[in-house]
Biopython code that builds the backbone (N, CA, C, O; Angstrom):
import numpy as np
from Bio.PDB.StructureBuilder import StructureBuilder

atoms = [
    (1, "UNK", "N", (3.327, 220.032, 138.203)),
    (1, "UNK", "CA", (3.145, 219.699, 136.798)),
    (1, "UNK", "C", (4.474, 219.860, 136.085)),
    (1, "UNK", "O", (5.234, 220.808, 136.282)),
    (2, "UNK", "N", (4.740, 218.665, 135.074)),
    (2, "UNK", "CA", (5.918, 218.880, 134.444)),
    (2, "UNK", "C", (5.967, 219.287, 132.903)),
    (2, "UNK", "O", (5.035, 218.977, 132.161)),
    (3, "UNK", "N", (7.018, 219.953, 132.466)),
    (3, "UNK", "CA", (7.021, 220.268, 130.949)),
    (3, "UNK", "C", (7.590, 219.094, 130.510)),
    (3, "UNK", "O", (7.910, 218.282, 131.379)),
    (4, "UNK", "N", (7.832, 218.763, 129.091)),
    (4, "UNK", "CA", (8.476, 217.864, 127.955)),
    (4, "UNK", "C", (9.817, 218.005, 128.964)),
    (4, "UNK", "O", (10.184, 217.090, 129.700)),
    (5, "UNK", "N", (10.398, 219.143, 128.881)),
    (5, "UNK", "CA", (11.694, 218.985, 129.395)),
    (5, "UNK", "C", (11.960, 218.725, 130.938)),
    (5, "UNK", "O", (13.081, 218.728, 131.447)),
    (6, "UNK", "N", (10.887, 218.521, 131.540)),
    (6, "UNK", "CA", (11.044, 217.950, 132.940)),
    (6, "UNK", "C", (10.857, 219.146, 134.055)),
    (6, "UNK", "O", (11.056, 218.976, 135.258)),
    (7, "UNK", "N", (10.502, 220.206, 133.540)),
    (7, "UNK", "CA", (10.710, 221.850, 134.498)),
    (7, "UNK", "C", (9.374, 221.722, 134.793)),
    (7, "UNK", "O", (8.419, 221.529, 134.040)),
    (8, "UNK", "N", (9.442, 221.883, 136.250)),
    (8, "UNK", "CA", (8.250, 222.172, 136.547)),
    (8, "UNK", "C", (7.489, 223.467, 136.271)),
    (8, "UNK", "O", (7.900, 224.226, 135.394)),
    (9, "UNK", "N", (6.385, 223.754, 136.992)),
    (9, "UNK", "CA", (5.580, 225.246, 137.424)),
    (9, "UNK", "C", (6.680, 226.436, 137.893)),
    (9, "UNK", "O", (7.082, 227.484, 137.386)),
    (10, "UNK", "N", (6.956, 225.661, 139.202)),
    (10, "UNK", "CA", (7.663, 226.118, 139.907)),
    (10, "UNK", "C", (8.994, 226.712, 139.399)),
    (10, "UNK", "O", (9.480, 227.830, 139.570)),
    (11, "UNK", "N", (9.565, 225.324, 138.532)),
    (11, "UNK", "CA", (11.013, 226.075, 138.077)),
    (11, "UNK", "C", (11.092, 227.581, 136.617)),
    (11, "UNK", "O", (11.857, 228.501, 136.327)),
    (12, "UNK", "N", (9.558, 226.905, 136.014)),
    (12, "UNK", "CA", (9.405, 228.092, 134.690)),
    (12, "UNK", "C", (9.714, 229.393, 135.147)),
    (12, "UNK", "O", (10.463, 230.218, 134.624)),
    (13, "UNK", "N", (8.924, 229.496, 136.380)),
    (13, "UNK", "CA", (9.159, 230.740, 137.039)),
    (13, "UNK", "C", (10.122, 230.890, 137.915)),
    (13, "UNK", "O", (10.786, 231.716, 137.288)),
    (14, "UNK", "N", (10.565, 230.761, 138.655)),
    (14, "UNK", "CA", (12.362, 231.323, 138.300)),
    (14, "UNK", "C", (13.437, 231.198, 137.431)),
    (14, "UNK", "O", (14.626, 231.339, 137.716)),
    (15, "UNK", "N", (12.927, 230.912, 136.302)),
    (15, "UNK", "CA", (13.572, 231.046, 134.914)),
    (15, "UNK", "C", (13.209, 232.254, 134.100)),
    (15, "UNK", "O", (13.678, 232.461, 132.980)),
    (16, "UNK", "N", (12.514, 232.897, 134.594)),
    (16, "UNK", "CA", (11.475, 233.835, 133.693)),
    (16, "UNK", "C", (12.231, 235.061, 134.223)),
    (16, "UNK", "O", (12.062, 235.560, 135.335)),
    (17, "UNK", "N", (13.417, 235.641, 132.914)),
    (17, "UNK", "CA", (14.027, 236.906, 133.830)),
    (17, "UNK", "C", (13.373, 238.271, 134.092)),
    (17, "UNK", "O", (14.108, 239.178, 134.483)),
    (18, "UNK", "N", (11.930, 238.528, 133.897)),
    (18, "UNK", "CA", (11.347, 239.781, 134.387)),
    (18, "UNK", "C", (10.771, 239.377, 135.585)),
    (18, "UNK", "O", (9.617, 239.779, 135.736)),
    (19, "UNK", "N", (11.389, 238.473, 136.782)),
    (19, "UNK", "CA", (10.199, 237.969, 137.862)),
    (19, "UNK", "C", (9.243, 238.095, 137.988)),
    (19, "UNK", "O", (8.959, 238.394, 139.147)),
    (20, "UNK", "N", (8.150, 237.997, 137.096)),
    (20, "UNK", "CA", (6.322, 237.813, 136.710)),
    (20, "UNK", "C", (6.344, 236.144, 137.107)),
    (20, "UNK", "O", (7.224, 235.315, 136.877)),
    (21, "UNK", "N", (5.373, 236.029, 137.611)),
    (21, "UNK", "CA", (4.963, 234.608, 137.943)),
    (21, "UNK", "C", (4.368, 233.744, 136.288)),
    (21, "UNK", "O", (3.733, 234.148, 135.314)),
    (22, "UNK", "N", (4.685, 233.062, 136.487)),
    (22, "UNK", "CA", (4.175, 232.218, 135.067)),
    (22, "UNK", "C", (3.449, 231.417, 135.117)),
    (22, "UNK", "O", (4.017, 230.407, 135.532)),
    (23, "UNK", "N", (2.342, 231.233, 134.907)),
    (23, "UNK", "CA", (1.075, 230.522, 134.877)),
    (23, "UNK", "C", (0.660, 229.725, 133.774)),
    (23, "UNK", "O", (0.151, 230.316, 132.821)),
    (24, "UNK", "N", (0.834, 228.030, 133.717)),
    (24, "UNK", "CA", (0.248, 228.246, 132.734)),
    (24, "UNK", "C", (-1.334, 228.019, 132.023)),
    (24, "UNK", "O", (-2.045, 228.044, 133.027)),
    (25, "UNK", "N", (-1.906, 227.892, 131.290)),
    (25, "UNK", "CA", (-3.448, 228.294, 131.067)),
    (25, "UNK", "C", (-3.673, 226.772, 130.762)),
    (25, "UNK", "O", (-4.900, 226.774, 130.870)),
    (26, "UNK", "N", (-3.378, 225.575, 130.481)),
    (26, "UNK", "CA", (-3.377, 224.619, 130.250)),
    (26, "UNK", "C", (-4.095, 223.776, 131.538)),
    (26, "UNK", "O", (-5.195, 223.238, 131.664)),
    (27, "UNK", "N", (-2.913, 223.934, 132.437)),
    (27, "UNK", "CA", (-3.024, 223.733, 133.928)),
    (27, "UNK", "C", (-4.509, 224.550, 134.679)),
    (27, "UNK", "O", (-5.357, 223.876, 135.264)),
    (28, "UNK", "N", (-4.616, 226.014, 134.540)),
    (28, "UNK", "CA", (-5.250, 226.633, 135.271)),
    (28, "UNK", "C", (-6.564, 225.821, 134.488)),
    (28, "UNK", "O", (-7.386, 225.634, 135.384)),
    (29, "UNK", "N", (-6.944, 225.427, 133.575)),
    (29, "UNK", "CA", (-8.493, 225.369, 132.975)),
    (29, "UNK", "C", (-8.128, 223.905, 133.348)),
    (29, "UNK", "O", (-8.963, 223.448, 132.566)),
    (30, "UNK", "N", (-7.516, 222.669, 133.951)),
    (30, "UNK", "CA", (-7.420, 221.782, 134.432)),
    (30, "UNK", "C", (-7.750, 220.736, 132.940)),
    (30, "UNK", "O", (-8.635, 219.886, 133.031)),
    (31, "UNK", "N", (-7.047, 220.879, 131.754)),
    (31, "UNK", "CA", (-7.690, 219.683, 130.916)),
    (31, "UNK", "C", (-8.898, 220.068, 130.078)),
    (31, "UNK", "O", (-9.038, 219.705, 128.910)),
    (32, "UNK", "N", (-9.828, 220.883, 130.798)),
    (32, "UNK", "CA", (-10.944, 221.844, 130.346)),
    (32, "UNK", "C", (-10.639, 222.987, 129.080)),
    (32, "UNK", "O", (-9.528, 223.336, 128.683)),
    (33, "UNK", "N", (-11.930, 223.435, 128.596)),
    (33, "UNK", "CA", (-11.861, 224.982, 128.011)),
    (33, "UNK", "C", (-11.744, 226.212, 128.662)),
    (33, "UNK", "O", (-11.180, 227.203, 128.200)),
    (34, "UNK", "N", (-12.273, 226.123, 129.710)),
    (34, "UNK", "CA", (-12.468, 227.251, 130.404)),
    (34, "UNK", "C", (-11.805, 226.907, 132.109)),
    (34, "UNK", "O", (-11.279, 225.850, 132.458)),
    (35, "UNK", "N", (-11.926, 227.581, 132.578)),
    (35, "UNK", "CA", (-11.609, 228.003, 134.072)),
    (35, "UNK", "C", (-12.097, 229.382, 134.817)),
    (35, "UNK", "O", (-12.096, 230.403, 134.128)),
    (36, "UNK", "N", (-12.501, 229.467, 136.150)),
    (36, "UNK", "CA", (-13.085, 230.683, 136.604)),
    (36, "UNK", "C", (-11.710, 231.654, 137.288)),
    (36, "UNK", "O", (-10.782, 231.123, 137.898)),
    (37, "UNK", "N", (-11.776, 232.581, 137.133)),
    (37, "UNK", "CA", (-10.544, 233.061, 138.205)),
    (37, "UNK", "C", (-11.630, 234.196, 139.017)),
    (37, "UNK", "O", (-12.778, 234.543, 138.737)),
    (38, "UNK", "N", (-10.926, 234.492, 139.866)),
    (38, "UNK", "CA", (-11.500, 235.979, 140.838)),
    (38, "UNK", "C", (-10.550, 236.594, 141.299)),
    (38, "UNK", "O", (-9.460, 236.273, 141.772)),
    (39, "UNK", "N", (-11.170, 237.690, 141.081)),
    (39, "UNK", "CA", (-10.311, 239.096, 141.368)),
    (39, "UNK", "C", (-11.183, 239.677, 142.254)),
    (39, "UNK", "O", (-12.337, 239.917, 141.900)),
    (40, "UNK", "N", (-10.750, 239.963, 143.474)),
    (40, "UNK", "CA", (-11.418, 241.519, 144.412)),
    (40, "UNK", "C", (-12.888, 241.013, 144.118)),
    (40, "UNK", "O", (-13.665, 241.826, 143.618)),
    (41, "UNK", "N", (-13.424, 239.443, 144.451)),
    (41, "UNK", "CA", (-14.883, 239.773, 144.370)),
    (41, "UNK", "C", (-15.284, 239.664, 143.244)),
    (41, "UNK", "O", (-16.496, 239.849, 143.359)),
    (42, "UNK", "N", (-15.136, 239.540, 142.532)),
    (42, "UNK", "CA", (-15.372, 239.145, 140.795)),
    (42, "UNK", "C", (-15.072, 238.305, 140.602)),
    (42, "UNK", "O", (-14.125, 237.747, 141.156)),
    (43, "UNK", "N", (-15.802, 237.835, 139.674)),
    (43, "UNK", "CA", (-15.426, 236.112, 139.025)),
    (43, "UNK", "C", (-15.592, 236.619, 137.375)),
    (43, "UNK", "O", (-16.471, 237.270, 136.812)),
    (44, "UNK", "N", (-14.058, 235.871, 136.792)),
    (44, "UNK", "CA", (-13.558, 235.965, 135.055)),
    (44, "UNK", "C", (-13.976, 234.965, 134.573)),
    (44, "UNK", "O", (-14.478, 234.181, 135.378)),
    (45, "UNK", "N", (-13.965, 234.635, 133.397)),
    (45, "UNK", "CA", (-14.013, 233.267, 132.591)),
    (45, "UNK", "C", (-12.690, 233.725, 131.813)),
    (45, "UNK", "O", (-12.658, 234.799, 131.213)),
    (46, "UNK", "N", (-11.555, 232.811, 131.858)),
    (46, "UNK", "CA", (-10.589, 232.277, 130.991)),
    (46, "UNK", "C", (-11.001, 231.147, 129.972)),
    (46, "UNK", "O", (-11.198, 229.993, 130.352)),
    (47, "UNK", "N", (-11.137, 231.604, 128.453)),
    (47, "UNK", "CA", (-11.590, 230.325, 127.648)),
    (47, "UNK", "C", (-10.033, 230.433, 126.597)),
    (47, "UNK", "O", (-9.335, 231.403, 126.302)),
    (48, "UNK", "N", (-9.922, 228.827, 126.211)),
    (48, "UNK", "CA", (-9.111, 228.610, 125.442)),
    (48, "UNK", "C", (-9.715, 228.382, 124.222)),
    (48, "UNK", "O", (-10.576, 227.502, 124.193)),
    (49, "UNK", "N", (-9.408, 229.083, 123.039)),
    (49, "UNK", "CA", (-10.476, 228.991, 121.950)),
    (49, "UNK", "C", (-9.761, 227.590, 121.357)),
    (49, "UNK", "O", (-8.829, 226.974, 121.874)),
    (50, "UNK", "N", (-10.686, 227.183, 119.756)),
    (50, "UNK", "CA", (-10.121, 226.251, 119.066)),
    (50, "UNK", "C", (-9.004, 226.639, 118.918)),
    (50, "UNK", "O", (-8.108, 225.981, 119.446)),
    (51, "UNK", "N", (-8.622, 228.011, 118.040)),
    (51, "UNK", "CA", (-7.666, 228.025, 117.419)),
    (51, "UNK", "C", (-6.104, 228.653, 118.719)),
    (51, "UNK", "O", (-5.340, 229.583, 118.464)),
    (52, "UNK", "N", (-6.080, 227.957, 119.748)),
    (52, "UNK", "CA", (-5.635, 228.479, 121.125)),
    (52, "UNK", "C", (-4.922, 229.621, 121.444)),
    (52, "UNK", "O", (-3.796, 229.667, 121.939)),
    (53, "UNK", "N", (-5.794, 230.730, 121.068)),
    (53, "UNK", "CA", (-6.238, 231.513, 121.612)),
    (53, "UNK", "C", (-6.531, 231.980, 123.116)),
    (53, "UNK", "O", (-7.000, 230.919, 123.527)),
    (54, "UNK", "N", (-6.561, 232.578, 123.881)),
    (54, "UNK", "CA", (-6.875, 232.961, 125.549)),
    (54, "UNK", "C", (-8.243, 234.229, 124.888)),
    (54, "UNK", "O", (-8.188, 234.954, 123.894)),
    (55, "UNK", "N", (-8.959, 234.125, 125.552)),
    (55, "UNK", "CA", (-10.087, 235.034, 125.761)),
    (55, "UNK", "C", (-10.169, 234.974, 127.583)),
    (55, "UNK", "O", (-9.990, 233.979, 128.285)),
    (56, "UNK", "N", (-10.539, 236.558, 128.085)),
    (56, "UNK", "CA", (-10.430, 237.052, 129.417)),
    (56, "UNK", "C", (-11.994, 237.828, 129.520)),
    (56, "UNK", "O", (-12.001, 239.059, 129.520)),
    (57, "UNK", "N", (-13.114, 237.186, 129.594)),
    (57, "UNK", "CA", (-14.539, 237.567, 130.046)),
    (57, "UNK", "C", (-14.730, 238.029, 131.442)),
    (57, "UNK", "O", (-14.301, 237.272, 132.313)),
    (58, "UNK", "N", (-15.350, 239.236, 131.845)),
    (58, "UNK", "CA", (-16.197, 239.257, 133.037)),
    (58, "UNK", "C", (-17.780, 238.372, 133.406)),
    (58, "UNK", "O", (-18.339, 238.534, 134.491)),
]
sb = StructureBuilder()
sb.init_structure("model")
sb.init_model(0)
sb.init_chain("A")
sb.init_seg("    ")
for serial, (resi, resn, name, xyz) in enumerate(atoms, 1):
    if name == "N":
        sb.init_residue(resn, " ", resi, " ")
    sb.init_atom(name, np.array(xyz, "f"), 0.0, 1.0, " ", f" {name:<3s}", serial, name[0])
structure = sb.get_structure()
């Protein structure tokens, strides 16, 4: 996936000088409001509100 400026996924994050992976929430909810993630056996809801916002549900 590319930004306005042509950087991918890939490049955001090795641009990012605390090496945290960079994700972004746009992508992960695919076009959507929401997206599922899992952790250890658990399943989250990531919602993007109207006012875009991130909300992190169990």
């Amino acid at each position: 996936m590319s930004s306005a400026t042509g950087a991918t996924v890939a490049d955001r994050v090795h641009e990012n000088p605390s090496g945290e992976g960079v994700h972004d929430a746009r992508a992960l909810t695919a076009g959507a409001q929401t997206a599922r993630i899992m952790l250890d056996g658990q399943s989250y809801t990531l919602r993007i509100t109207r006012a875009g916002k991130l909300i992190l549900t169990k």
